[in-house]
N, C-alpha and C positions, 0 to 999 in steps of 0.2 A: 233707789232714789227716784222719786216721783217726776222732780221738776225737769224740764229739760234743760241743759247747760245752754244757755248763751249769753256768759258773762264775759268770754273771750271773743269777742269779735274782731272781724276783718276791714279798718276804717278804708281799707281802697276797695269796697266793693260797698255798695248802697243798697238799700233792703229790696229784699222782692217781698211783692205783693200777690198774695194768695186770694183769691177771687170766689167766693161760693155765690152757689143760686140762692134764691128765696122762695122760690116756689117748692109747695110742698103736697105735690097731689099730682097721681098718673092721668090725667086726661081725666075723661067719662068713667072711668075705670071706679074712679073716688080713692084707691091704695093710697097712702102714705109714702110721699119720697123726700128729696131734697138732695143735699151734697154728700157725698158718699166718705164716710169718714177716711179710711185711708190715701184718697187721692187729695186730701190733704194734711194729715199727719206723715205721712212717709217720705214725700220730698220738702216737709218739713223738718222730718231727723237728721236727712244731708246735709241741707243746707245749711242749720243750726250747729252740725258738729264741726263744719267747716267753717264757722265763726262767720257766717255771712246770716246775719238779721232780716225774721220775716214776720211780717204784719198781714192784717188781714181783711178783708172788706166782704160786701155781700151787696145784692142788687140792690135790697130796699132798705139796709139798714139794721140794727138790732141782732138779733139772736136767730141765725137761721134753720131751717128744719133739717135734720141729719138722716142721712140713711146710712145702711153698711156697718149699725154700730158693733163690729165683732171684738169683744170683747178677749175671745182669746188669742188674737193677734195683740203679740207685746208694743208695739209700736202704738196702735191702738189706745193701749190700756195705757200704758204709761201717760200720755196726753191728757186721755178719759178722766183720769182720775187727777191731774193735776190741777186745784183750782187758781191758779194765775191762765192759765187755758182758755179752761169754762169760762171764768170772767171775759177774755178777751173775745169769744162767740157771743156771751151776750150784748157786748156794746160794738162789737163791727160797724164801721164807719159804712155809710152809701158809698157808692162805688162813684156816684156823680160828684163827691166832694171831696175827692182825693186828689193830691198833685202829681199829677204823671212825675214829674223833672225829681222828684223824691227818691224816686225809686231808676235799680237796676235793672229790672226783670217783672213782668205779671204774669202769675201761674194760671190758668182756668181749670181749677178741680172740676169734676165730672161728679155724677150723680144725675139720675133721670130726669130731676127735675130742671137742667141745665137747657135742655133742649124746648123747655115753653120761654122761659125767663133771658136767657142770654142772645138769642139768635136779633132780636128784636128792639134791643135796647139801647138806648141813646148811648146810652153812658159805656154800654161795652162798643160801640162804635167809636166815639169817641176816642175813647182811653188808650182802646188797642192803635187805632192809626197813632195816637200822640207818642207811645211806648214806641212804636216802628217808624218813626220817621223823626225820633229824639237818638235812634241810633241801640238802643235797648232791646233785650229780649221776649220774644212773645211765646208763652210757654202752654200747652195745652194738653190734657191726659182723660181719656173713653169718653164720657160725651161734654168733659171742657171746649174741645175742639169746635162744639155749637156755637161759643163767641164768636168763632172767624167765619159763621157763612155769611154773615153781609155785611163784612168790613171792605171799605173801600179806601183806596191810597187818595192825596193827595190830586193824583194826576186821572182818579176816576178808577183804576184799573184793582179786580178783587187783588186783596192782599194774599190768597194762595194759590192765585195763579200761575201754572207751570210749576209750583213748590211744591219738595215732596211731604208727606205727613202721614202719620197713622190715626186710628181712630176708632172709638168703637164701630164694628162689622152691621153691612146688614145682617149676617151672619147670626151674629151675635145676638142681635136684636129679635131676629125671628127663635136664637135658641129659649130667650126668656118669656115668648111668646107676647112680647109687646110691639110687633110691626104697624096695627091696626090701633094702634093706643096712641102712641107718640106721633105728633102731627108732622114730623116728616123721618125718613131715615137718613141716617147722621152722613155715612161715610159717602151715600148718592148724592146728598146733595153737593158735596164738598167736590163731588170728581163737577157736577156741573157748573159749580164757579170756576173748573179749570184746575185744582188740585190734581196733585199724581200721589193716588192714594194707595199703601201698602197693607196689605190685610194678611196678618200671619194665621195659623190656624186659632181654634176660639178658645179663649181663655190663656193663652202664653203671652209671654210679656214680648213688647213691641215698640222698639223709641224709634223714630225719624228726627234727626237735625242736620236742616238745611240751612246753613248760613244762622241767622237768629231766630233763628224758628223751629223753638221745639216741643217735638208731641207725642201720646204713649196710647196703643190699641184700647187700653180696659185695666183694670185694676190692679192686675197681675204687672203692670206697665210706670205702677205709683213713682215704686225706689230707682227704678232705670229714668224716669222724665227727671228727678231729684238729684241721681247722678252725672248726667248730659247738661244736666241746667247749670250747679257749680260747678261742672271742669271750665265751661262755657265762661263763665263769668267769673273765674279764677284766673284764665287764660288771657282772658281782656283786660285784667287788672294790674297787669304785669307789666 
């Protein structure tokens, strides 16, 4: 069966919203990127089998550019091939015309292109403080994490500061040889707004949850941010 099950849902728990870039290009490079299919199909099978409802949004609106599309990942394909899905990537609402107070929880899927499109934007400034200081969860997985490098609290102070978090590695970033392409690296900047940041070795999965804040190394890290995110918000529900 194709569709994903969420006809049984969980009316004490409010939908999380799943965040993709819109940027769809490595720097100078010219490659092809955008949001990486599984870091948002896989903690969308969690969430969804747990009857907790997930929506979707993207910086600019519409249909955004996919990378990662691997096909023989069942998780993946299931999704892939589902056209109630499809349809829902093609009309992704803007991220600036969504109601924080709506939702439980915002994910930041990761994908390459997260790191031009999310660091810089109103709307994921915005959203994220209004998510973190409505009391909800701020959820981020390999270079989702780029939404929180210049989110600032209410009271001025970055919002990972002193908090711990995973992230994709420089590490990591030099293994795929794009240190020199991506205009900054993820996990340095995150320690220089004060983050305490956890770097397992490359490519194994990696969650951090502190308090409402939770986040996964790299891809390998999808289903673990999806599981940390509904216990999180099963637990609160209660």
């Amino acid at each position: 069966m194709n569709k994903p099950d969420t006809t049984q849902t969980n009316p004490a728990v409010k939908p999380v919203l799943i965040v993709l870039t819109s940027h769809g290009v490595k720097g100078a490079s010219g490659e092809p990127t955008g949001f990486y299919l599984g870091e948002a199909t896989h903690p969308m099978a969690v969430l969804e089998a747990a009857g907790i409802p997930v929506e979707l949004a993207s910086i600019q609106g519409g249909e955004p550019p996919v990378d990662g599309l691997d096909l023989d990942d069942a998780v993946n394909r299931r999704y892939w091939e589902d056209p109630a899905f499809r349809e829902r990537l093609r009309q992704t609402p803007r991220l600036d015309e969504v109601e924080a107070t709506r939702y439980s929880a915002i994910l930041f899927a990761g994908g390459h292109g997260a790191v031009w499109d999310f660091p810089d934007s109103p709307a994921v400034q915005r959203q994220t403080r209004a998510f973190w200081e409505q009391g909800g969860v701020v959820a981020a997985v390999c270079h989702g994490p780029a939404a929180l490098v210049n989110v600032k609290l209410a009271d001025g102070s970055w919002l990972v500061a002193g908090r711990h978090l995973a992230a994709f590695t420089d590490d990591e970033e030099r293994a795929v040889k794009l240190e020199h392409v991506v205009p900054f690296l993820l996990a340095s900047t995150l320690v220089e707004r004060g983050a305490i940041h956890h770097a397992a070795a490359n490519w194994t999965p990696s969650v951090q949850v502190d308090g409402r804040l939770v986040t996964g190394q790299n891809p390998q890290s999808a289903h673990g941010v999806g599981l940390a995110l509904r216990d999180l918000l099963l637990k609160t529900a209660r």
